[in-house]
C-alpha positions in Angstrom: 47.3 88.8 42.9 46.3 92.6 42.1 43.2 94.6 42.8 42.6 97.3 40.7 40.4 100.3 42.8 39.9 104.0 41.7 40.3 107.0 44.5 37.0 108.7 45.7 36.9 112.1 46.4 34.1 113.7 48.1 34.2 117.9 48.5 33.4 119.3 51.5 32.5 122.8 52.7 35.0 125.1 52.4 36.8 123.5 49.4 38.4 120.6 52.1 38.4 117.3 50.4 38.2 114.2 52.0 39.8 111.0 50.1 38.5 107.6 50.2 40.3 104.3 48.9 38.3 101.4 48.7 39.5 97.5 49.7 37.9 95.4 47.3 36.1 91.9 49.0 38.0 89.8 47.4 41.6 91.4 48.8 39.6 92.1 52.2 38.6 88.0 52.6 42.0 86.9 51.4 43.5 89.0 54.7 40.6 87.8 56.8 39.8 91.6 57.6 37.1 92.2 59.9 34.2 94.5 60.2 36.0 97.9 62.7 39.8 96.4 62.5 41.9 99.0 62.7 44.5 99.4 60.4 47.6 102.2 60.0 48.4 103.5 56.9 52.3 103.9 56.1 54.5 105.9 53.5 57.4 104.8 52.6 57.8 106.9 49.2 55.8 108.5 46.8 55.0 105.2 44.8 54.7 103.0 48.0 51.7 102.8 50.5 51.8 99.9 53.1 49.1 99.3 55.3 49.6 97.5 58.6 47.4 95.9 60.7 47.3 98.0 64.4 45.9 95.3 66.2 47.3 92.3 64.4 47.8 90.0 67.9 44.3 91.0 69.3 42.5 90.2 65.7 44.8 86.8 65.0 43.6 85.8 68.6 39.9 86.1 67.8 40.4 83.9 64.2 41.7 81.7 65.9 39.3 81.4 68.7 36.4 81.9 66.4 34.5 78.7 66.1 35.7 76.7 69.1 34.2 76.2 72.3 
C-alpha cells in the first residue's frame, strides 16, 4: 500500500525554512497512530527515511488496554 504526500515548506524570518511532511489518515489508522505519539525519524540513505515509533511498548500497552475494564 503507498501514500502519495507532497513536502510543505513554510519560510520563516530570516530566510530559515521549516519542512513539514504530512501522514495521510488512511496510513496513520492503518498504524493505529495516536494523537501526541512520538515518533523518531531515521536516515538510512539519501533515498530512505524510516520512521520509528519512540514509545512503541508504552503506546502498544494502551491499545491494548483501550476498551477493557
Amino acid at each position: 500500500m503507498a501514500y502519495l504526500t507532497k513536502l510543505q515548506v513554510i519560510e520563516r524570518a530570516k530566510g530559515q525554512q521549516q519542512f513539514y511532511l504530512i501522514c495521510p489518515a488512511p496510513l496513520a489508522q492503518a498504524l493505529e497512530m495516536q494523537k501526541s505519539e512520538t515518533i523518531e525519524w531515521v536516515v538510512e540513505d539519501k533515498w530512505t527515511l524510516r520512521i520509528k515509533r519512540s514509545e512503541a511498548q508504552s503506546a502498544q500497552a494502551s491499545r491494548r488496554s483501550h476498551g477493557r475494564r
